[in-house]
N, C-alpha and C positions, 0 to 999 in steps of 0.2 A: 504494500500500500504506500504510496508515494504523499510525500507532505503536502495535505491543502486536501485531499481525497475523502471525504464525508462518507462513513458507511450509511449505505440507507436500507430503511426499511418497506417491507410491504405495509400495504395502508392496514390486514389484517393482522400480520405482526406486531407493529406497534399497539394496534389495538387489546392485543390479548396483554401486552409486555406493560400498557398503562393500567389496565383492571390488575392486573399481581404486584402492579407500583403501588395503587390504590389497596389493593387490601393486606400488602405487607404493611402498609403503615396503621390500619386500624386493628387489625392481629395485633403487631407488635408495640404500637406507640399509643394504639387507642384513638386516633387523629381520623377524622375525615377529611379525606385530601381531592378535591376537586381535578374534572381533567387538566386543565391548565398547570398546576401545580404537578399532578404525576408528570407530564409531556416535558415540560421543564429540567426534572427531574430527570427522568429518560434521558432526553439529548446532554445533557451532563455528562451522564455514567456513558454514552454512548461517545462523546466525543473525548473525556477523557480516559478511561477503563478498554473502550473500543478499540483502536488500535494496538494494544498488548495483547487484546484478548485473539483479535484476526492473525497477529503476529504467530504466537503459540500456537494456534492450527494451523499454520503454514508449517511451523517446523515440525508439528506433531506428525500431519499428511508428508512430510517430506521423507521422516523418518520413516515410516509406515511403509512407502514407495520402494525407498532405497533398500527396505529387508527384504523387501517382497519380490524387487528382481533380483536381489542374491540369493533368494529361494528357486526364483524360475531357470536363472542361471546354474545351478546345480540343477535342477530338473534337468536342462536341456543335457549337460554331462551324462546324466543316466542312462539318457534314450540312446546316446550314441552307439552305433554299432564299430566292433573291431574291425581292422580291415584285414 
């Protein structure tokens, strides 16, 4: 993700991510928190917490990639026939 790069969300995502913003806070803090104030909220965690969080699944998929074709690369050893 390149600086300046805004993750976005779908209009249903955000939607579900503001109702658990909303009712973490009256679970937890007992507050009734208006959309405005969850959305606010949201783009916060989303513009500061957001890029570390997209960073760490890149390196996590990258890892995951990279074992996965030193698995198929031994596979392909296997199948090979002597000559």
């Amino acid at each position: 993700m390149k600086e300046g790069d805004k993750i976005k969300l779908s209009d249903e995502t955000r939607e579900k991510l503001r109702g658990e913003v909303k009712s973490f806070f009256l679970e937890n803090r007992g507050e009734e928190i208006g959309d405005l104030q969850a959305d606010l909220l949201l783009d916060f965690l989303i513009d500061s917490a957001g890029p570390a969080i997209y960073n760490q699944a890149l390196e996590d998929a990258s890892f995951w990639f990279k074992h996965r074709m030193e698995d198929m690369e031994s596979d392909f050893f296997t199948l090979r026939k002597e000559d």
